[in-house]
Structure formats: C-alpha cells, structure tokens
FISE-339809 format. One line per field, with one value per residue: residue in three letters; y, z, x of N, C-alpha, C in turn. Coordinates in Angstrom, 3 decimals. Last residue first. Layout:
! FISE-339809
residuo = [ALA | ...]
n.yy = [Y | ...]
n.zz = [Z | ...]
n.xx = [X | ...]
ca.yy = [Y | ...]
ca.zz = [Z | ...]
ca.xx = [X | ...]
c.yy = [Y | ...]
c.zz = [Z | ...]
c.xx = [X | ...]
***
This chain:
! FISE-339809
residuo = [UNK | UNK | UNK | UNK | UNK | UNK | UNK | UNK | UNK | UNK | UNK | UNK | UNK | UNK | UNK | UNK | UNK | UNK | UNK | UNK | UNK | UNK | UNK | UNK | UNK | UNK | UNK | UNK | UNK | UNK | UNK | UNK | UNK | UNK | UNK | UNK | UNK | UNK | UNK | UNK | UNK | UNK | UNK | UNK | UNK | UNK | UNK | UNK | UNK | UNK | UNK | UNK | UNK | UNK | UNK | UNK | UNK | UNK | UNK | UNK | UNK | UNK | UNK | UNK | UNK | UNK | UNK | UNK | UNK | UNK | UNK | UNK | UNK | UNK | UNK | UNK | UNK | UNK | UNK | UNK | UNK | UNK | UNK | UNK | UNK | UNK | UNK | UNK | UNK | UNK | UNK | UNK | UNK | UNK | UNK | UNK | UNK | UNK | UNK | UNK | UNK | UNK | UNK | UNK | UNK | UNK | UNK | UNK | UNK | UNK | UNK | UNK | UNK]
n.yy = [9.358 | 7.571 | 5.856 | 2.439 | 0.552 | -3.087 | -4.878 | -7.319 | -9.545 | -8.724 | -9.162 | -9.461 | -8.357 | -8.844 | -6.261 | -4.934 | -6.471 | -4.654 | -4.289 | -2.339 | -1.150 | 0.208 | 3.279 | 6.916 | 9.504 | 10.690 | 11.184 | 10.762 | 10.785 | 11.268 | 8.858 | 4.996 | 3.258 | 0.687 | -2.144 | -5.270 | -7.965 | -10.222 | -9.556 | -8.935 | -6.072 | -4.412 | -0.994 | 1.485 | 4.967 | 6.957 | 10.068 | 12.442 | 13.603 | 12.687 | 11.762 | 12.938 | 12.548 | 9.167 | 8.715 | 6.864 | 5.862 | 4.497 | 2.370 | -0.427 | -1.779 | -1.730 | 0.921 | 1.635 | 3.903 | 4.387 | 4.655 | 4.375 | 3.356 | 2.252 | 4.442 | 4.625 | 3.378 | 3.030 | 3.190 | 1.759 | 1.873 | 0.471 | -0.164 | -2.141 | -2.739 | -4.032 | -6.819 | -9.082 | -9.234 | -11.815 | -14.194 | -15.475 | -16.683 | -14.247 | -11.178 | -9.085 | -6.063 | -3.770 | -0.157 | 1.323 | 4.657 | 7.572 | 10.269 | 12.038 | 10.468 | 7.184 | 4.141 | 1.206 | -1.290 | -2.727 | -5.472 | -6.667 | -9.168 | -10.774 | -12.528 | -15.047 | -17.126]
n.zz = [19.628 | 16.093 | 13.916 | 12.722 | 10.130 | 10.068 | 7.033 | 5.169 | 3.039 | 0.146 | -2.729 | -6.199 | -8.421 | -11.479 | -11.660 | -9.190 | -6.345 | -3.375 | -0.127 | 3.018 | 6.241 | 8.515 | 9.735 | 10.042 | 8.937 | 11.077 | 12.459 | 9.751 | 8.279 | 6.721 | 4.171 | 3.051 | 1.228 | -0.146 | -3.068 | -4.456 | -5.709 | -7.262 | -7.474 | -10.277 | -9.712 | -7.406 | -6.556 | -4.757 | -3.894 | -1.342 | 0.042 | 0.179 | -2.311 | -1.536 | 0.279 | -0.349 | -2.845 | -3.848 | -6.971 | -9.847 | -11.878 | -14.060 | -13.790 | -13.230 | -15.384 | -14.858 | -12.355 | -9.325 | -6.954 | -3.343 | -2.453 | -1.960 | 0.876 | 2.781 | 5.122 | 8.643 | 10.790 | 10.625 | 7.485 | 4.852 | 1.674 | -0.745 | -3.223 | -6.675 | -10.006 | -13.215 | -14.005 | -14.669 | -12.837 | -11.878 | -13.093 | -9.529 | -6.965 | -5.158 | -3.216 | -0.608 | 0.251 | 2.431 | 4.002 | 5.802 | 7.460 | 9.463 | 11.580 | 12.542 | 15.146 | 15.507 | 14.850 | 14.857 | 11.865 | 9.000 | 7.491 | 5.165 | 2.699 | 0.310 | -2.022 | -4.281 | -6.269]
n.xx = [1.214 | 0.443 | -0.720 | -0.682 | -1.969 | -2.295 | -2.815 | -4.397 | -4.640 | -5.407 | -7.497 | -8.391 | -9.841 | -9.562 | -7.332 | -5.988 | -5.011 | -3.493 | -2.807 | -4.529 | -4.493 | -5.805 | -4.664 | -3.511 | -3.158 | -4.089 | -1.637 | 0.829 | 4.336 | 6.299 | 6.116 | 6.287 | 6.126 | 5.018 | 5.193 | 4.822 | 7.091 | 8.496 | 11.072 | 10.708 | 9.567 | 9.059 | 8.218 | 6.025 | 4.503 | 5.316 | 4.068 | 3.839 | 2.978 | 0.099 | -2.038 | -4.344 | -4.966 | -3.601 | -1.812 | -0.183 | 2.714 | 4.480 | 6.286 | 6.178 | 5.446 | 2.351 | 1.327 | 0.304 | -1.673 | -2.584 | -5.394 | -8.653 | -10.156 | -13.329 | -15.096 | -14.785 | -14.696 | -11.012 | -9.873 | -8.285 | -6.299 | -4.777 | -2.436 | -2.414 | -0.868 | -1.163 | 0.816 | 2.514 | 4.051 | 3.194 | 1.462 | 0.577 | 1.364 | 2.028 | 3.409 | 3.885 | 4.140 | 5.381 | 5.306 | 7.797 | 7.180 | 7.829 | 6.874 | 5.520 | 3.720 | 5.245 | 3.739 | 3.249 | 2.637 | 3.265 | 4.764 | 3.014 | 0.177 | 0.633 | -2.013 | -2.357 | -4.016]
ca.yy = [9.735 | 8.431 | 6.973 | 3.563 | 1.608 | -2.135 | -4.738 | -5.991 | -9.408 | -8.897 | -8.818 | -9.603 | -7.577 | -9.147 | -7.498 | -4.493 | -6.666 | -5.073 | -4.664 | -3.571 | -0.893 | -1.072 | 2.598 | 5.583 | 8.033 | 10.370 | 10.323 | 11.844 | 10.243 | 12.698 | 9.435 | 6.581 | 4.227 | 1.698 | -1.399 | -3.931 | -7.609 | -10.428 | -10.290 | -9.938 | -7.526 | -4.879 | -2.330 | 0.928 | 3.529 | 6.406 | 8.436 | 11.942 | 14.223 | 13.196 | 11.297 | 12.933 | 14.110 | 9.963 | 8.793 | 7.608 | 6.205 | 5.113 | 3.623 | 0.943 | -1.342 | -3.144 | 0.004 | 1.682 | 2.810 | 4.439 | 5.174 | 4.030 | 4.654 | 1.956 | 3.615 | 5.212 | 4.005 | 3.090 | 3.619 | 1.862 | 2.205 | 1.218 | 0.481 | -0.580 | -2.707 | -2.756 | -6.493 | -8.334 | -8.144 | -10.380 | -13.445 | -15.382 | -17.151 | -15.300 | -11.427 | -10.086 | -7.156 | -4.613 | -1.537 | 1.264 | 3.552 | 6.647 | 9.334 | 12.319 | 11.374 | 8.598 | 4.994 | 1.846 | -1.198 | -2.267 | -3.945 | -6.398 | -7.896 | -11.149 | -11.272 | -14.717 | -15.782]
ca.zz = [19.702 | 17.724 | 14.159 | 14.073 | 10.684 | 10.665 | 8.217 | 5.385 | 4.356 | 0.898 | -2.285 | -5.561 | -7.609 | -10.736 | -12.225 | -9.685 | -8.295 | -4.156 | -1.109 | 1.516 | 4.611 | 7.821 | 9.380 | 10.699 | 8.482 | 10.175 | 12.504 | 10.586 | 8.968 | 7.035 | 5.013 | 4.015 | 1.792 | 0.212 | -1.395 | -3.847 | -4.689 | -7.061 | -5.847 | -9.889 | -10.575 | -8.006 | -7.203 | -6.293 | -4.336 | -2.726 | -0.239 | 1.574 | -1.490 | -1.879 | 0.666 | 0.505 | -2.180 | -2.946 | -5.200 | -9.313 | -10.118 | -14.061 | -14.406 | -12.079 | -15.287 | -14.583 | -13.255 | -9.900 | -8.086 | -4.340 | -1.597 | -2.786 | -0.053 | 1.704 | 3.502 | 7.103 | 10.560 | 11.973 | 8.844 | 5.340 | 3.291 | -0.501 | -2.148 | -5.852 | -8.573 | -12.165 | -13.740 | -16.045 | -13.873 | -11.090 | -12.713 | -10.849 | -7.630 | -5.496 | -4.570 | -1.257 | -0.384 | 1.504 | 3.775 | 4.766 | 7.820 | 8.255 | 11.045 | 11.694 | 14.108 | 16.065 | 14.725 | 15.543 | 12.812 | 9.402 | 7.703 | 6.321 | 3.016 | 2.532 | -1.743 | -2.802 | -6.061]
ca.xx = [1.880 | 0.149 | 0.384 | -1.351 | -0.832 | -2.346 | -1.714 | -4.204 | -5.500 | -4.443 | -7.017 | -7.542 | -10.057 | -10.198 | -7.595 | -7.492 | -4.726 | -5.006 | -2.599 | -4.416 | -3.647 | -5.508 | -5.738 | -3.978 | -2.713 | -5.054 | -2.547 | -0.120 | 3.291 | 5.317 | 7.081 | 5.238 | 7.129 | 4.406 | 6.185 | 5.049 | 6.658 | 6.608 | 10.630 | 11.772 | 8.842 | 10.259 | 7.321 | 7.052 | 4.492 | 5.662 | 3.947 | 4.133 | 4.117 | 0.716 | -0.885 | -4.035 | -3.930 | -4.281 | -1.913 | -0.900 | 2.154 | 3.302 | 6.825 | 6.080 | 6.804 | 2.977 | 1.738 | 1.440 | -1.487 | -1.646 | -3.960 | -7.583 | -9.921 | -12.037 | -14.867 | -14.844 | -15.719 | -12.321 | -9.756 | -9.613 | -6.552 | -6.140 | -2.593 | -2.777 | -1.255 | -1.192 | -0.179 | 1.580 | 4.461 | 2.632 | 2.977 | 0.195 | 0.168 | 2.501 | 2.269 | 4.303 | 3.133 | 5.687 | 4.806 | 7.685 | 7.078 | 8.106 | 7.835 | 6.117 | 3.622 | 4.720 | 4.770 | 3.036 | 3.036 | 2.904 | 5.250 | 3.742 | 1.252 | 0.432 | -1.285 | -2.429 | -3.489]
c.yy = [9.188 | 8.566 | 7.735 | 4.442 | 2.119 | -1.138 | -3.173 | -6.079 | -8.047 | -9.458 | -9.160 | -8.520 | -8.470 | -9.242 | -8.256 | -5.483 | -6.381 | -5.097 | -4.598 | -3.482 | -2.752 | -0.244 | 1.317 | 4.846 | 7.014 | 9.524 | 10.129 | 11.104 | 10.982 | 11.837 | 10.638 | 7.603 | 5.306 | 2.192 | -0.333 | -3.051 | -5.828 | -8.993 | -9.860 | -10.547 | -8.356 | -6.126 | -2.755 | -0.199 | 2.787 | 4.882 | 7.920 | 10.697 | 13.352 | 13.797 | 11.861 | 12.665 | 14.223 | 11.473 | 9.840 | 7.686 | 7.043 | 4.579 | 4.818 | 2.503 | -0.975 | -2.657 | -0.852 | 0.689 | 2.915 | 3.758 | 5.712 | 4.965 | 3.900 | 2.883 | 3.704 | 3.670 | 4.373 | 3.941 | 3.378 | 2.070 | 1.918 | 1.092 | 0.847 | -1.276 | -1.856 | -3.560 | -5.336 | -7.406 | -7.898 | -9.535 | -11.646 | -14.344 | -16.908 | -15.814 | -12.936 | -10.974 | -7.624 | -5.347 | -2.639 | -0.523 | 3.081 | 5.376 | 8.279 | 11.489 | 12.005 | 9.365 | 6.563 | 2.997 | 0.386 | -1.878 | -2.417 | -5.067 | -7.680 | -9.352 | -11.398 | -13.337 | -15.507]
c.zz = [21.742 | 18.771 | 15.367 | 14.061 | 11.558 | 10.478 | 8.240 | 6.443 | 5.385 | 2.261 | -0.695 | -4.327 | -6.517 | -9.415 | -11.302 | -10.319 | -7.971 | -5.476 | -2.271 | 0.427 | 3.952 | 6.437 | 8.926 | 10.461 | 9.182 | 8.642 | 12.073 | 11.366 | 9.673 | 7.797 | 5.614 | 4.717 | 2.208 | 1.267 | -1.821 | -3.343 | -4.699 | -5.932 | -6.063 | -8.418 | -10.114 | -8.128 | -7.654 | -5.999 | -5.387 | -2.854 | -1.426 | 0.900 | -0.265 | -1.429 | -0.645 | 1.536 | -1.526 | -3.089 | -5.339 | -7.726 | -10.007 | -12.438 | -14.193 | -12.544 | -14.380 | -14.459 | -13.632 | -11.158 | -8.633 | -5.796 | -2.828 | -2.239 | -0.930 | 0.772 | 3.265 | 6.013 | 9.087 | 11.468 | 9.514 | 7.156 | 3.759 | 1.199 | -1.693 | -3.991 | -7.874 | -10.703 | -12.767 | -15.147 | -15.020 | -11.914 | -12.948 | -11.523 | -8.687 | -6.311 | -4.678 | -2.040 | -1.318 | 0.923 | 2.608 | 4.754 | 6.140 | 8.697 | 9.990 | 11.329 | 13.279 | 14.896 | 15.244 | 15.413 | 13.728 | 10.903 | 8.133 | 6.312 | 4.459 | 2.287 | 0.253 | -2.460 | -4.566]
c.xx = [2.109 | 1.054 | -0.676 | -0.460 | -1.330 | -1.076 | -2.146 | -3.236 | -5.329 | -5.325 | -6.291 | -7.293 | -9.370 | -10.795 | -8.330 | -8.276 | -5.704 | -4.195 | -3.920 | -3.959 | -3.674 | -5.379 | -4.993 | -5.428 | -3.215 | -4.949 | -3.545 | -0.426 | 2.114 | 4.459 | 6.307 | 6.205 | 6.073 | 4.886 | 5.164 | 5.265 | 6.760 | 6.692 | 9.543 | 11.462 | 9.706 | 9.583 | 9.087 | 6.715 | 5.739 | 5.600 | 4.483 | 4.490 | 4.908 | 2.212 | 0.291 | -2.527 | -3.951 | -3.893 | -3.234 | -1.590 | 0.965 | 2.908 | 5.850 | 6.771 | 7.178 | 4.860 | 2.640 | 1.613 | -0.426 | -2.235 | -2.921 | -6.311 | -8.831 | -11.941 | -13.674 | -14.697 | -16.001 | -13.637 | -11.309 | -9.326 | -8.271 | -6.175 | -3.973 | -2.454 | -1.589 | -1.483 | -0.678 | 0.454 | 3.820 | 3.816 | 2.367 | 1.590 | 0.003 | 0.901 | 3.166 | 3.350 | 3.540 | 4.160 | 5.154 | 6.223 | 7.368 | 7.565 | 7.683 | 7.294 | 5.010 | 4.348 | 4.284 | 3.720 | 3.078 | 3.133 | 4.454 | 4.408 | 1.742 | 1.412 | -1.182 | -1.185 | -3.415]
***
C-alpha cells in the first residue's frame, strides 16, 4: 500500500489550493478515505472523510464550507480543494485508509501572507 500525496505549497490568505493522493497497492474503491492535518505543536486532526462512491463527505467545522473532499476511483486518487484559505490552515496534510490505518508522507500548507 502506498499513499504520495502533492500539491501542497505557499499561499496567501484567502486563496485556494487543491491537494491530490495518489493510492496504489490495493483497489482503492473498496475503501473510505480521509484527510487529517497536523500543525506546529498540535495533535493530528481529522480534516475530511469520503466514502468508497464519494457519495458520503464528512469535515472538520473547521473547514466547513471551505473544503471539499472527492475522489475519482478510476485514477486510485483523492483530492482536497481548499478554498477561504487562513493561516490557521497551515500545517502538513495526510492522506489516510482508515482500514488499517495507512498512511501518506504528508505535504506542507503555509498560508501567510
């Protein structure tokens, strides 16, 4: 199993970013996925989840409104559309299969300005 996620990177406050995670190793349409952040000092938070159809989304309230998780089974692969950027968006962002707890090596967001 191997999750590489991208698309991270430096953005001002109120702008977008989108992240990918690219899934290989197992077939990744039997299987929920999540989003989980971890910033400078704090605990790993859960972000997003999205089931195996991506019909079913559940988020942060933190990122409510701001964030959309999906998913296209055909390219193994998740996405995490950030729009409203803060800086308290800012942190490493992981991929994660809950299924046994799979996870990414992460990619930096910095929102500042």
């Amino acid at each position: 199993v191997q999750l590489v996620e991208s698309g991270g990177g430096l953005v001002q406050p109120g702008g977008s970013l989108r992240l990918s995670c690219a899934a290989s190793g197992f077939t990744f349409s039997w299987y929920d996925m999540r989003w989980y952040r971890q910033a400078p000092g704090k605990e790993r938070e859960l972000v997003a989840t999205i089931t195996t159809t991506g019909v079913g989304t559940n988020y942060a309230d933190s990122v409510k409104g701001r964030f959309t998780i999906s998913r296209d089974n055909a390219k193994k692969t998740v996405y995490l559309q950030m729009n409203s950027l803060k800086p308290e968006d800012t942190a490493v962002y992981y991929c994660n299969r809950p299924t046994n707890n799979y996870w990414g090596q992460g990619t930096q967001v910095t929102v500042s300005s």
